[in-house]
N, C-alpha and C positions, 0 to 999 in steps of 0.2 A: 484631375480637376478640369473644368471646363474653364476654355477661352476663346470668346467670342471678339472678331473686329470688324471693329465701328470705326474705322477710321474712316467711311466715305458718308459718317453721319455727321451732325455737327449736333454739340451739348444742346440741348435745351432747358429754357427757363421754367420753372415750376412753381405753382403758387405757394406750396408747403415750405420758403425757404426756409432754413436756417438762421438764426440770429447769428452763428460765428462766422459767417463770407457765405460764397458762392462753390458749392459741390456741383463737378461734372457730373451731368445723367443724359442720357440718352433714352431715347422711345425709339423700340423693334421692332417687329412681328409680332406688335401684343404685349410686348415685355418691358419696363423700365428698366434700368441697367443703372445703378449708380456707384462712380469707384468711391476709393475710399480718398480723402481729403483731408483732415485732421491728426487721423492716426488708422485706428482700427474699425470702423461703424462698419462695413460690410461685414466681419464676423460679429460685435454684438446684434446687429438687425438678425443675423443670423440664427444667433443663439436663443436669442431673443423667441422669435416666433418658435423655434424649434420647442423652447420648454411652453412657449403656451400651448402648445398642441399637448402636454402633460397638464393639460388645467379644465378646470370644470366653467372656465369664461365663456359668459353668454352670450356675448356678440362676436359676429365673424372679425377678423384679425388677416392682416395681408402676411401670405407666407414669403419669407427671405428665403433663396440660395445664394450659396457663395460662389461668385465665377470671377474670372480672371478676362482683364476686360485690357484688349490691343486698340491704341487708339493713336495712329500718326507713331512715331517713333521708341514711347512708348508702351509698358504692360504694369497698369494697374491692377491690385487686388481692389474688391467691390463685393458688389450681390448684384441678385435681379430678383422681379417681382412679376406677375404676371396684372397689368392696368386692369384694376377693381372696380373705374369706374361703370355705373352702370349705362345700357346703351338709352342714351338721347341726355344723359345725365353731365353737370362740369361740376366740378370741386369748387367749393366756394366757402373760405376762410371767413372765423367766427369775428374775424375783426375786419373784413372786406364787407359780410353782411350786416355787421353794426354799422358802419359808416353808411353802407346805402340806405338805412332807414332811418338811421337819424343824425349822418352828417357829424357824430362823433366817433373815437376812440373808445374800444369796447378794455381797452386794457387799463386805460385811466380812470374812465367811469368805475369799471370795476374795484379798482384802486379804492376809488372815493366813498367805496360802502363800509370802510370799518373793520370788524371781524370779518378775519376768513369764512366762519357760516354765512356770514349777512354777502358775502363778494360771491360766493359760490350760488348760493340760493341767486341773487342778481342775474348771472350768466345763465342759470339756467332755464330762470322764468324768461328770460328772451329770447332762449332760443327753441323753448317752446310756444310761446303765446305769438312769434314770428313765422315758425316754420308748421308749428301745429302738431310737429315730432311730440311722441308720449316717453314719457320715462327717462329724457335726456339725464335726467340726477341718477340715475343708478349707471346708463352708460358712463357720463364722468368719471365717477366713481373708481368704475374698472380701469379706465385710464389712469387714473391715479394711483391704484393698487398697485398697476406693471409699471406704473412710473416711480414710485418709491421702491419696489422690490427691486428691478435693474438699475435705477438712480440716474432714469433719464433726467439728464439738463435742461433739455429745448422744447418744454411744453409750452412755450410762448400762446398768443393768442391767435396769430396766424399759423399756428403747428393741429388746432382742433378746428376741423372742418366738417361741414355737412354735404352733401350731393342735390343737385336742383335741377331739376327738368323742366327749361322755360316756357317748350310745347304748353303742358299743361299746368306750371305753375305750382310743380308741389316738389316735396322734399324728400329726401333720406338718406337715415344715419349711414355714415362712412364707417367701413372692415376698420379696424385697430391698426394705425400705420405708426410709422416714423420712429425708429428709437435705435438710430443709428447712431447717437450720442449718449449711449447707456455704459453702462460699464464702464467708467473714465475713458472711453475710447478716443478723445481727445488728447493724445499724449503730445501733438506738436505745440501746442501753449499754455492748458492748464493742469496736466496731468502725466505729464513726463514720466517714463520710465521709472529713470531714478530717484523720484519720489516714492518715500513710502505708501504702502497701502491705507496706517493709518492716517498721514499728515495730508493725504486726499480726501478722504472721507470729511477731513475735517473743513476744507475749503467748496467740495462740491453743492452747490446750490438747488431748489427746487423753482418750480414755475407752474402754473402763471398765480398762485394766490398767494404764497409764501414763499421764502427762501428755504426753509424747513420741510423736508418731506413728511415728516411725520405730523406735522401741526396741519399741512389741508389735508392728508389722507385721514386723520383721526376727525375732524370738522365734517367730510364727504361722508363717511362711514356713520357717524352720528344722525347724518340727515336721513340719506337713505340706504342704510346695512351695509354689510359685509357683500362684496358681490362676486367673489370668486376664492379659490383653492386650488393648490398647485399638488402635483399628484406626482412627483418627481425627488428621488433621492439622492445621494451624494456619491453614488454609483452612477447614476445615468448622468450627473453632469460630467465625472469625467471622462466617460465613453464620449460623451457626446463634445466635450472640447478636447480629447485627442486625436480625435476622427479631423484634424484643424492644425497638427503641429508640423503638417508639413505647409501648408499656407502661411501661417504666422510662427513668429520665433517662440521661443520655450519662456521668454520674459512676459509677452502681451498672455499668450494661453496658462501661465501660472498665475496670473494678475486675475484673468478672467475667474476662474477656479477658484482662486481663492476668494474674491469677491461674492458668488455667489454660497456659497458656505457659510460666510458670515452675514449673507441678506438672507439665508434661512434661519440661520440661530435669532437672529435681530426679529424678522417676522415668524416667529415659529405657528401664530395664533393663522397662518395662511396659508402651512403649509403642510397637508394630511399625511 
């Protein structure tokens, strides 16, 4: 396994925060570096993108490795990502760009429309008829697909972002990031070990239009279809989370496993 040190680097801030605190990252040679903070998210980010690359998902998606990251005294497990943004291009959160045009809260307005169709349709007519981006609703969509199949938490309003080139004034969609809080990867406050798999399932929450992941991905999918298929069996996930048991313990990589086996039974209709 790779370890990289950054101990003559110092963390930086990132627009994509987290709603649950402040995770260490670092920018390298091109590369973000983030360790892990909560529990596990450098192997879900990991696993994460590893099975979307088994999927027929149609926008690009930021690829996770897992590295082991020396920083001052001392050695965090993490990932790293190679920065996706594009050149002249800054990241710029769907609730950063609501406020600069109209001086509100894109997560409350949002709020205030009602049904999840009426709150979804909302976010996306603005951040078309803003940015001039086509198809943002089927991008969504997808976001929402891997966000109920992994049972990312923190799809907050600041976690969906678009890219902006002030040069000239124009937009575009952002690679598929962040779902380092997938997988109850959270074990130091909502998702502890020794809780069971189901008595989590039963407390884990969705974002940003529901609490319920199935109620905005069923809502998304109604507006505009089904937007992806996963092409991966219960073979290839455990090759692919053994290749992992000597980075994390046999508790987090059987947790992992078994979670994803029951988000394939659960979504079978997504997964070929």
């Amino acid at each position: 396994m790779e370890m990289i040190d950054l101990s003559k680097f110092e963390p930086q801030e990132t627009l994509n925060h987290t709603s649950k605190g402040n995770q260490l990252k670092w920018k390298c040679d091109g590369y973000w570096y983030k360790a892990d903070h909560m529990g596990y998210e450098g192997l879900a980010e990991t696993i994460v993108s590893a099975l979307l690359g088994k999927s027929t998902v149609k926008y690009p998606f930021v690829a996770y490795e897992y590295s082991q990251i020396k920083y001052k005294d001392r050695v965090y497990s993490g990932c790293k990502s190679a920065d996706f943004l594009a050149d002249g291009y800054d990241l710029i959160p769907l609730e950063k760009l609501y406020r600069k045009f109209t001086g509100g809260s894109l997560a409350v307005d949002t709020a205030h429309q009602g049904e999840i169709k009426n709150q979804i349709k909302f976010l996306v007519n603005f951040v078309e008829q803003t940015t001039g981006l086509q198809n943002f609703g089927q991008y969504l969509t997808s976001m929402l697909e891997i966000d109920a199949f992994f049972l990312n938490e923190d799809r907050h309003t600041n976690n969906i972002a678009v890219q902006y080139n002030a040069a000239d004034d124009t937009y575009a969609l952002c690679p598929l990031f962040d779902n380092g809080l997938s997988l109850l990867a959270d074990t130091n406050m909502d998702f502890p070990l020794e809780r069971s798999l189901e008595d989590c399932l039963k407390t884990v929450e969705a974002k940003p239009f529901s609490r319920y992941f199935d109620e905005q991905l069923d809502a998304a999918e109604e507006l505009y279809g089904i937007q992806l298929h996963f092409n991966f069996n219960t073979n290839d996930v455990k090759a692919l989370i053994d290749s992992y048991r000597t980075a994390y313990s046999q508790e987090i990589c059987d947790r992992c496993e078994a979670l994803i086996r029951r988000q394939m039974r659960h979504y079978g209709y997504l997964v070929q």
